[in-house]
SEDRENLUM-465484 format. One line per 5 residues: number of its first residue (from 1); for each residue x, y, z of C-alpha. Coordinates in Angstrom, 3 decimals. Layout:
N
NUM	X/Y/Z ~ ...
//
This chain:
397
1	-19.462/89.717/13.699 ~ -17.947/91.565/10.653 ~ -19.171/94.861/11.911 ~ -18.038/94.286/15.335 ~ -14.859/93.464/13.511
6	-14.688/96.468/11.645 ~ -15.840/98.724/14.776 ~ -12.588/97.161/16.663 ~ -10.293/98.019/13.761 ~ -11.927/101.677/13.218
11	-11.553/102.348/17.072 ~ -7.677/101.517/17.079 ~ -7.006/103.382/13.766 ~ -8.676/106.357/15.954 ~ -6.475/105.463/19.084
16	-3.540/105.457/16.732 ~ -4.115/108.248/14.458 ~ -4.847/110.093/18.501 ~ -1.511/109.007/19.769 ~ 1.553/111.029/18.922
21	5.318/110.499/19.594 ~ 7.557/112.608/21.722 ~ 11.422/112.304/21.701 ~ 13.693/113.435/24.098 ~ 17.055/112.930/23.485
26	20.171/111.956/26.510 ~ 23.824/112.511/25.397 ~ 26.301/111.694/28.066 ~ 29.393/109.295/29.666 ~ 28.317/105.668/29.323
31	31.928/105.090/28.971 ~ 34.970/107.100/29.128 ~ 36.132/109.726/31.823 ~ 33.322/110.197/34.724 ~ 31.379/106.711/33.137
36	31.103/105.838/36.775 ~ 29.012/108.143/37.091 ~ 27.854/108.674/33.775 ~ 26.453/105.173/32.838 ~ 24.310/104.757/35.998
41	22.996/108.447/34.772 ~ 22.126/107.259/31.479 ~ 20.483/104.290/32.455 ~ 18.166/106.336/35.524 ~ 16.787/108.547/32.151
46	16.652/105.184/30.032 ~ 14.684/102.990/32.586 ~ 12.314/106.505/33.719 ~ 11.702/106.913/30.129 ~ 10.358/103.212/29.448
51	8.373/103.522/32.565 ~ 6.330/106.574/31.843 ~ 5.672/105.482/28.138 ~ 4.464/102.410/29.884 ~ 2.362/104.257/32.663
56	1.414/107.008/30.083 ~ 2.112/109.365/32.186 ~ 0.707/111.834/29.229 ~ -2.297/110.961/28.225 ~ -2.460/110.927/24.118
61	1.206/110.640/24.090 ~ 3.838/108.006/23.137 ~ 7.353/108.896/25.137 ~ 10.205/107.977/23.726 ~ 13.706/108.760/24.859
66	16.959/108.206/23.039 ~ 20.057/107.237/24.929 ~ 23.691/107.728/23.332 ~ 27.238/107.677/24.842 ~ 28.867/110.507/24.034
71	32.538/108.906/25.751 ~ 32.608/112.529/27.491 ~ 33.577/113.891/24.447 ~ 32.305/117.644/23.731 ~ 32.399/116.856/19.645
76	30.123/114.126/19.960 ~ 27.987/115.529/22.517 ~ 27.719/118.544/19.640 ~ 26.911/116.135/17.355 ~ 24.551/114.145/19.156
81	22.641/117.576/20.061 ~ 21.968/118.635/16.391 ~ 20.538/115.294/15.655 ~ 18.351/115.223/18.247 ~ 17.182/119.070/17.587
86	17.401/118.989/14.208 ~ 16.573/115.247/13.386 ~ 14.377/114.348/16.043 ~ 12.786/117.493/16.892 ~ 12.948/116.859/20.499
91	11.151/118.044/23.262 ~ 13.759/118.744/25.620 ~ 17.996/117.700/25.575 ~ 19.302/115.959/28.186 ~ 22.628/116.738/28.816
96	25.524/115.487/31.113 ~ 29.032/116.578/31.180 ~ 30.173/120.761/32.343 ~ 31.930/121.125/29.076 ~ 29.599/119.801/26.552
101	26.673/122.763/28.053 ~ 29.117/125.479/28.651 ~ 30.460/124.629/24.576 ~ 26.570/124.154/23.475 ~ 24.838/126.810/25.436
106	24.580/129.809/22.802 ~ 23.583/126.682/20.448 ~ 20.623/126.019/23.370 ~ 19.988/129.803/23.200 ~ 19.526/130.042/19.645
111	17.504/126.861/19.349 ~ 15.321/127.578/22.639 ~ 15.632/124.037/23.583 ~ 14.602/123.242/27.089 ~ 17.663/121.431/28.202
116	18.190/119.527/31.679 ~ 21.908/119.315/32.833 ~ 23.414/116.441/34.375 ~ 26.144/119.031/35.443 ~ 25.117/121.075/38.018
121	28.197/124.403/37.492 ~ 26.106/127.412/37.622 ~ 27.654/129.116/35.124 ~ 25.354/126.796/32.698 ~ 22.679/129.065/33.577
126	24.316/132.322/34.122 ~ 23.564/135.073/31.486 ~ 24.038/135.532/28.707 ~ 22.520/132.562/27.231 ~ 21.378/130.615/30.249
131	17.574/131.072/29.601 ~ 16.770/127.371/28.345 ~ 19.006/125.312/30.332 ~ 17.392/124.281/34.391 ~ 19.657/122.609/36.665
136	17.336/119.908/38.105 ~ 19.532/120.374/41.506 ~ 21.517/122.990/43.736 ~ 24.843/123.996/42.173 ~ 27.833/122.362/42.417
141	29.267/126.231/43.808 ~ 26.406/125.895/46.734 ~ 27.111/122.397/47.555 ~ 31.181/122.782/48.105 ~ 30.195/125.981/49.984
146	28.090/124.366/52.032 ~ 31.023/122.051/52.962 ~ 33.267/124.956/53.614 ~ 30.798/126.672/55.909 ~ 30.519/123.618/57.997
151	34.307/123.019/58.499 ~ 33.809/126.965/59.281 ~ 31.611/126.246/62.126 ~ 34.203/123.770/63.579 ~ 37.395/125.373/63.396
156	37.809/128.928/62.466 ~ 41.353/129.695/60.366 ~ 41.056/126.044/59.155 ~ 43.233/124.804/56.383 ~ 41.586/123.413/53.640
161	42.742/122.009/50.557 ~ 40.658/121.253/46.892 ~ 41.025/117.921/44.459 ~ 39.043/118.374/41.464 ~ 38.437/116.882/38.061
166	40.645/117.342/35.253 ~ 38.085/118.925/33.283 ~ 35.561/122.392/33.196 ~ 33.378/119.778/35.693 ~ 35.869/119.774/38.340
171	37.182/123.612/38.246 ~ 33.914/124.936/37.800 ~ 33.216/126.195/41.339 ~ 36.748/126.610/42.306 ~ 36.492/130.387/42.216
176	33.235/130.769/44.043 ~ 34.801/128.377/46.786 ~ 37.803/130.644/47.358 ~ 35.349/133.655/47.865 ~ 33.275/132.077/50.352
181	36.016/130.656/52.204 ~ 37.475/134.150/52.617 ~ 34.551/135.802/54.187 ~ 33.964/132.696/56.233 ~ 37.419/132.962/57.569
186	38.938/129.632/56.353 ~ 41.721/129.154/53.884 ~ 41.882/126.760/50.708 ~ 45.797/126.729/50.703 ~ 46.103/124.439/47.341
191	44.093/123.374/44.705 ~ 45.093/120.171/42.876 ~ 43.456/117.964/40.169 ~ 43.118/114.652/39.765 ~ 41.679/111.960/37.542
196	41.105/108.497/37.445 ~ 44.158/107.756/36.269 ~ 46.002/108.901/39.632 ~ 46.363/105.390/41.103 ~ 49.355/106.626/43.611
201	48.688/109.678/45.498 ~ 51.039/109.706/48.167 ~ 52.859/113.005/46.565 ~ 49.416/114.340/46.931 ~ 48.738/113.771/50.345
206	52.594/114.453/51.931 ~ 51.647/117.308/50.199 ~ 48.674/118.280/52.274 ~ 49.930/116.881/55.733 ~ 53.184/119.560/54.932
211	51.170/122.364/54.365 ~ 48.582/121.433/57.729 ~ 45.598/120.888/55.863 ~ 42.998/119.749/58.021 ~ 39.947/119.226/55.458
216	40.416/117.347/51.575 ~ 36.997/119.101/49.786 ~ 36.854/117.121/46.836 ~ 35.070/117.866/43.460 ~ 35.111/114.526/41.514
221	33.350/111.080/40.942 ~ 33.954/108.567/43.393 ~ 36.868/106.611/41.704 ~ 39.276/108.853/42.121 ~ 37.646/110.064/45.727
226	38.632/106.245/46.532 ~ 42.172/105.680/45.531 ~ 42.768/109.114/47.348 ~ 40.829/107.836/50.768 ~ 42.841/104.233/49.998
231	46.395/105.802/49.900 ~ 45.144/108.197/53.149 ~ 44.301/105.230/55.212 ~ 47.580/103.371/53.409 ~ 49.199/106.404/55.135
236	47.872/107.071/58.280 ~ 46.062/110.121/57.709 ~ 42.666/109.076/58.094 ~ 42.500/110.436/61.461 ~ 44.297/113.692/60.473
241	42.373/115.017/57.783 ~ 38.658/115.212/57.024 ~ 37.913/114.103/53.854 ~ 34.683/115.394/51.606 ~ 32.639/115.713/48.883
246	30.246/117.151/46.559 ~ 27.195/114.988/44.800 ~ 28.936/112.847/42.340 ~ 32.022/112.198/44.559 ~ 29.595/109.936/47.288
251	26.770/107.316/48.185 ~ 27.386/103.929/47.335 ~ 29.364/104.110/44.252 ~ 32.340/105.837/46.959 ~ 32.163/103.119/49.814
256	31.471/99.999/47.299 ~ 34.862/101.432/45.756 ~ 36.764/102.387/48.668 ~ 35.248/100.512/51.883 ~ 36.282/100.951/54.985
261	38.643/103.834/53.711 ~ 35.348/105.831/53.218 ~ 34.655/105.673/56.795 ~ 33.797/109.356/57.901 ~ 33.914/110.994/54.760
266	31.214/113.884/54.442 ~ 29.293/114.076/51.428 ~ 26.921/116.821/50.069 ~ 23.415/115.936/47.579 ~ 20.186/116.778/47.169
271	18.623/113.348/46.811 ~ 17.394/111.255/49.146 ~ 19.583/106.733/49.172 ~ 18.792/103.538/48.220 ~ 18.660/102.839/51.837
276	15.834/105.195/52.481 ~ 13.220/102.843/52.122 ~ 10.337/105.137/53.677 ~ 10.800/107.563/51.157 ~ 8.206/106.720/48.254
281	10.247/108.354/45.416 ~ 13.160/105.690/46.543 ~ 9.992/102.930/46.731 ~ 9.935/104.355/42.828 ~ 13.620/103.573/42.262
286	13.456/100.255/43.255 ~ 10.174/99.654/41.498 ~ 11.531/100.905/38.194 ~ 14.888/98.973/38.579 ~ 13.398/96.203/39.130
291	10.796/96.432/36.091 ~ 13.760/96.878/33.341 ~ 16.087/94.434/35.294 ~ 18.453/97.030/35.428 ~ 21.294/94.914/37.988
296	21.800/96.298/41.846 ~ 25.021/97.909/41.925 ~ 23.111/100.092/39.199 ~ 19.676/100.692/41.165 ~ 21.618/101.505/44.065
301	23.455/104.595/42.779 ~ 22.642/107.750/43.369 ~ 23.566/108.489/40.105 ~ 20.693/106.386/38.796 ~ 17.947/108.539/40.835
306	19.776/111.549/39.359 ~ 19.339/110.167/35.823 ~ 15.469/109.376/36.752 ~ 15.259/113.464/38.451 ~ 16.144/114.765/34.670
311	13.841/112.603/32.932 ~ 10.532/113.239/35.554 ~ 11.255/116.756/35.136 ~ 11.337/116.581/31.072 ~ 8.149/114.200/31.047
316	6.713/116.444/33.889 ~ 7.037/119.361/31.755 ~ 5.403/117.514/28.834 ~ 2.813/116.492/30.353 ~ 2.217/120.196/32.108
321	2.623/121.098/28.377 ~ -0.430/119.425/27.419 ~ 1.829/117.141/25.180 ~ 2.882/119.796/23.311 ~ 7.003/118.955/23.109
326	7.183/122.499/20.790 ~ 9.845/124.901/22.186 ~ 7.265/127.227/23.240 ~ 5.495/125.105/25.529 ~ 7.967/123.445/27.552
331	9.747/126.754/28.067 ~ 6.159/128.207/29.453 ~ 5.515/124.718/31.484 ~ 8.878/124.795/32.933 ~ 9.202/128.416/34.240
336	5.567/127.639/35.988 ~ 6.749/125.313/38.027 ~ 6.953/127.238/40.988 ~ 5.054/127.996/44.085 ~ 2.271/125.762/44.861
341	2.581/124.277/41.160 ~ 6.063/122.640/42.329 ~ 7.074/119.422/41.325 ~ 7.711/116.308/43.758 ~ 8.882/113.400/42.718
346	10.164/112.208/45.782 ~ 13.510/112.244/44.484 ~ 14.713/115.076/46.396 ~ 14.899/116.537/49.526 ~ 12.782/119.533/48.669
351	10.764/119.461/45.896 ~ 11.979/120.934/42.309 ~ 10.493/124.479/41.677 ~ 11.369/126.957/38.374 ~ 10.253/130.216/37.099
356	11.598/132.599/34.282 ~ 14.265/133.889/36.982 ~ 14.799/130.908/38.994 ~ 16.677/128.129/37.115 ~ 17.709/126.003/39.647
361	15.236/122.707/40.723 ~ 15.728/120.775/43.990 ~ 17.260/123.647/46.018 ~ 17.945/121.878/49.217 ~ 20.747/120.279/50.200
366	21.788/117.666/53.302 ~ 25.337/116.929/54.508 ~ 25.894/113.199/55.381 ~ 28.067/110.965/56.633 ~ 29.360/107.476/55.846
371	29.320/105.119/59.001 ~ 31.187/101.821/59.632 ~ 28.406/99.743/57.644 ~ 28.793/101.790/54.173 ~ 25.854/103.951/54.710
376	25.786/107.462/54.552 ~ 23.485/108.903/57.504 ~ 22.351/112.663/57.570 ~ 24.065/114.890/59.496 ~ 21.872/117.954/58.812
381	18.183/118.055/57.676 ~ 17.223/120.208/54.172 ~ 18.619/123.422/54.071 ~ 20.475/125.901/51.728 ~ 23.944/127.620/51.732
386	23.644/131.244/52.862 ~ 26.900/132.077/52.149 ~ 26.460/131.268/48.012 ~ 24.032/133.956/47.548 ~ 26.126/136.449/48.719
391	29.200/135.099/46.444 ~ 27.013/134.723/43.765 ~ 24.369/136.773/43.972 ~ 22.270/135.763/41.090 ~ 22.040/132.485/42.150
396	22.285/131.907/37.530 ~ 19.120/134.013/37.297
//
């Protein structure tokens, strides 16, 4: 019995001396400006994280993930990063807000830390210094110009006006927006932002209805998308103007916030709902949520799948590394994820794909449509903007 004893204890000392730990490191909005988007982010990596240690999803290899709010704040963000690179020695940074990457990027560059953005501005990836950072989705430039070539299709000459963000987040595809429109024949007549503090936006819209804008493109998260589509249907223009979005202005988080108000509005992502049941990354979602007893409202956000995309892709990349979290070796498993050596998740409506010249992930998009129930329905299948490759023709190769 005392051998078999001592067998056991030799055997797990050998498991144990075989396992190793790898960190990687999330630094985003839990609270502050954008934390309603921010927080169901964090806790998508978070949750993701626990499950794949759990699963070991990398065979010799303990996953661990570290999750910090950052309050949108680019000094802590800073400060968070250098820890995590120079403390932690992680495998890959997770990063959230358009600011914090644009301020850290030569930092990425000189560290050659693989880093996945929760903002999706191209200019993250644009040279110089764009060679370690993948967006795990299409830009936020291709989605809003994927918005202004539909409204292109229906009217031509139509008036269009922009609400963004009060931050690099919200003006980052501004310019790219005005050059497509241009070519496409369509006219963005005003540009305004707006942040969650605007609770009365009447100004706004009198504003808008003066000038004969037609379509509100808007470039936010959903609680300021909400009090603008409140004070619209307060004001009868509901029926006047055709209100829209980019990714983290829609899904749930924008009807549970604005209901009926939300009725129509047209909203551009990559990932597939909640409500998409037959999907078997959203069976994932559910599965996950439910295993950390992370609450509904939470699981339900798209912004929670998003959170989940960046952390597959990290542990993905890991686990295509061999386990090897060095700098080296996620930058070679990352840029080989392309052609038939994609990655699916099931997260996404096409599947993510990188290379040394290609750092953008999931690059299909679908246009949907919120419907009298609060769902948003698709309106178009997968596809990609052909007009954002001609307006920025390196795509942030």
């Amino acid at each position: 019995m005392k051998k078999v004893l001592a067998l056991s204890a030799l055997l797990t000392l050998s498991f144990a001396a075989a396992q190793k730990t790898v960190t990687f490191g999330w630094s985003g909005a839990i609270t502050g400006p954008t934390s309603d988007a921010g927080s169901n982010y964090g806790y998508g990596v978070e949750d993701y994280c626990k499950y794949a240690a759990a699963a070991k999803l990398v065979p010799g290899v303990d996953i661990k993930c570290v999750v910090r709010d950052d309050q949108y704040n680019n000094a802590n963000t800073q400060r968070n990063f250098e820890d995590y690179v120079g403390n932690l020695k992680v495998a890959a940074f997770l990063d959230y807000s358009t600011g914090a990457t644009l301020q850290l990027k030569s930092t990425i560059q000189e560290t050659k830390t693989v880093t996945f953005p929760g903002s999706f501005h191209i200019g993250n990836i644009d040279k110089p210094d764009g060679d370690y950072i993948f967006l795990p989705i299409s830009s936020y430039s291709e989605q809003l110009i994927s918005l202004v070539e539909y409204v292109a299709k229906k009217e031509r000459g139509a008036k269009i006006a922009m609400v963004v963000n009060p931050s690099p987040f919200g003006r980052a595809p501004v310019d790219d927006v005005k050059k497509a429109a241009a070519r496409l024949g369509v006219s963005i007549v005003d540009v305004q932002e707006v942040g969650a503090n605007n609770l009365d936006n009447t100004a706004l819209l009198k504003r808008f209805e003066a000038a004969g804008v037609k379509y509100v493109i808007n470039q936010n998260t959903a609680a300021p998308v909400s009090n603008i589509l409140k004070d619209a249907k307060r004001l009868g223009l509901l029926s006047k103007m055709q209100f829209m979005g980019a990714h983290y202005t829609g899904g749930e988080d924008l009807t549970r916030l604005a209901g009926d108000a939300a009725n129509g509005y047209i909203w551009c992502t990559s990932y597939y709902l909640y409500n998409e049941a037959d999907k078997p990354g959203m069976q994932l979602v559910k599965k996950i949520g439910a295993q950390f007893g992370r609450p509904l409202d939470n699981v339900r956000s798209v912004h929670y799948t998003s959170g989940m995309l960046a952390a597959a892709i990290a542990i993905e990349t890991l686990r295509r590394a061999g386990g090897d979290g060095s700098s080296a070796a996620m930058y070679k498993a990352v840029t080989a994820m392309t052609g038939s050596k994609s990655y699916d998740p099931g997260f996404t409506v096409l599947p993510v794909t990188f290379s040394v010249k290609d750092h953008v992930g999931a690059e299909g998009l679908r246009l949907l449509q919120a419907d009298n129930t609060g769902n948003f329905k698709a309106i178009t299948g997968a596809t990609r903007s052909a007009m954002f490759k001609l307006v920025h023709p390196n795509g942030g190769n």
